[in-house]
N, C-alpha and C positions, 0 to 999 in steps of 0.2 A: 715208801722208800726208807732204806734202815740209812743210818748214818755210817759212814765206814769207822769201825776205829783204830786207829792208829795210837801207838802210845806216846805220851807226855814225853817234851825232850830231855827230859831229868831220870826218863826210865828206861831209855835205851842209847845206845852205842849211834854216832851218825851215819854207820853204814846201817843200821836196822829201821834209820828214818828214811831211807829210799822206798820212792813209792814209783811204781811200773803201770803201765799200759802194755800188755802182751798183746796186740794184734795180730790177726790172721788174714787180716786187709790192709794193704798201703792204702785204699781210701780215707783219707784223715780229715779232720775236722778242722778248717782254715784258722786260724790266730783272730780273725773276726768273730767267727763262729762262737767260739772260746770266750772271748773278751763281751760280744752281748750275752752270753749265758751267767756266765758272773755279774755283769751289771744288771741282768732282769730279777737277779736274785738282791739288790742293793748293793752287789761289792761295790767299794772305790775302787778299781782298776785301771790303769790302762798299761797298752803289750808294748815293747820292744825287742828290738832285734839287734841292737847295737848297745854299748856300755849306760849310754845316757838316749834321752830322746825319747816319742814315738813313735812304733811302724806306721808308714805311711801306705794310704792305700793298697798299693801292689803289692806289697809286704802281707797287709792285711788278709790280702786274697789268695796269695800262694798256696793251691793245698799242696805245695812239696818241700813247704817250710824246714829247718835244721833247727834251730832252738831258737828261743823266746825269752827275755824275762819277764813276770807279770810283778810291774810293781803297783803297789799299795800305794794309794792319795791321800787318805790320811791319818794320824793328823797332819804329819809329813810325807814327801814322798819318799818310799824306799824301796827295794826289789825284796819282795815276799821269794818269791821262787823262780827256776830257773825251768823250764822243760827243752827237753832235750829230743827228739828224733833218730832213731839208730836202725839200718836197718841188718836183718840177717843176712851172716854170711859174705857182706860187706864191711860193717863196722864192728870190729875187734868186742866192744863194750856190750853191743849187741846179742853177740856170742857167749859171754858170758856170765850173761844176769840169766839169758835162757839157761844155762848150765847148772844155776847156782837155785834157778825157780826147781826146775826139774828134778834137781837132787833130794830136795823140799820136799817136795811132790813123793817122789817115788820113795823118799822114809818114812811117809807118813804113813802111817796103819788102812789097813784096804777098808775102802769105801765107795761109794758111788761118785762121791766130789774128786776122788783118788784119780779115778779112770777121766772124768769130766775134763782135771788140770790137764793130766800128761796127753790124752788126747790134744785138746787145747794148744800146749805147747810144740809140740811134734809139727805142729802146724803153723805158729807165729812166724809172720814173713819182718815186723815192723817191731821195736823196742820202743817205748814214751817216757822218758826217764822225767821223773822231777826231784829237783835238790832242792831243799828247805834249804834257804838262805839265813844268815846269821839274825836280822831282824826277828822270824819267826822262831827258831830256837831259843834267843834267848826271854819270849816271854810266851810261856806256854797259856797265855789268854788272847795271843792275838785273834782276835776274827778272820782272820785269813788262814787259818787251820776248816775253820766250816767250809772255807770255800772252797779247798782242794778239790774236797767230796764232788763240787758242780764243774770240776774241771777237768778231773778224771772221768767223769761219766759224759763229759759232752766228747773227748778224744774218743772213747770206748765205745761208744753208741757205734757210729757210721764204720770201725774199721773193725765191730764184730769183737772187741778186745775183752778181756779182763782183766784184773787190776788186783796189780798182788805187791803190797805190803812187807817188803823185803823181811824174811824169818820168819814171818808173824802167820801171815794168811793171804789167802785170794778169795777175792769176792767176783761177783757178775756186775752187770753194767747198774745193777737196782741197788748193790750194794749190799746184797745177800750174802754170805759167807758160803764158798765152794766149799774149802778146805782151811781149815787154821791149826794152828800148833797146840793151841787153846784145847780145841777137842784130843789132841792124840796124849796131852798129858792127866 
């Protein structure tokens, strides 16, 4: 499995640090599901759904969750990131990160990966938005940059998704590169 990369917070703009889940499945991966995938890998994590606190069970278990934060344990506790849930054609934001992937897509020089995305996209019914929170910004060593990688690909897995790197690129759920800007320069 490649690593996704993403660039350092010092080398892009905070709208180029948005990172997507495009699904083409509302089948989604529970905030459980998420929260042991990160821990089986050693994160310190644990999720919420409120400002402060833990999800609690039923929380845990919703697969029709709306956002999460996953914060970080240590060495303090803090919110690493926020993910988000949007779906097409319902939620405005939804609408237009599709519009903004798509554009991406279709200036990119033709390719196999070209047709792959916009296919892809034409079909996204679900948006998985994650904001880096100010904690991980402002220290581009935190360890909770590796761990996006386990958390985009456990959302991505069950709803068929792919995972695009706001301007940058979109990969598949191995973390493979579809299509990148990388290639078209």
């Amino acid at each position: 499995m490649n690593e996704l990369k993403v660039n350092e917070p010092d080398e892009a703009s905070p709208a180029e640090q948005s990172l997507f889940v495009l699904a083409v499945s509302d089948e989604s991966a529970t905030l459980r599901e998420i929260r042991e995938a990160l821990r089986q890998q050693q994160y310190p994590v644990g999720i919420g759904v409120e400002i402060a606190g833990e999800a609690i069970d039923v929380q845990l278990d919703d697969p029709h969750w709306d956002s999460a934060f996953v914060r970080w344990n240590e060495p303090e506790l803090h919110d690493a990131w926020l993910l988000q849930r949007y779906r097409i054609g319902t939620d405005e934001e939804a609408d237009t990160i599709r519009k903004q992937a798509l554009q991406m897509a279709v200036n990119h020089p033709e390719s196999a990966g070209k047709l792959i995305v916009i296919d892809h996209l034409r079909r996204t019914e679900t948006v998985y938005a994650c904001q880096v929170l100010p904690a991980m910004l402002d220290d581009d060593d935190h360890p909770a940059w590796g761990a996006l990688d386990v958390a985009l690909r456990t959302i991505a897995l069950p709803t068929d998704g792919i995972i695009y790197a706001a301007n940058l690129a979109f990969y598949d759920v191995d973390g493979e590169p579809l299509l990148s800007n990388e290639e078209a320069e």
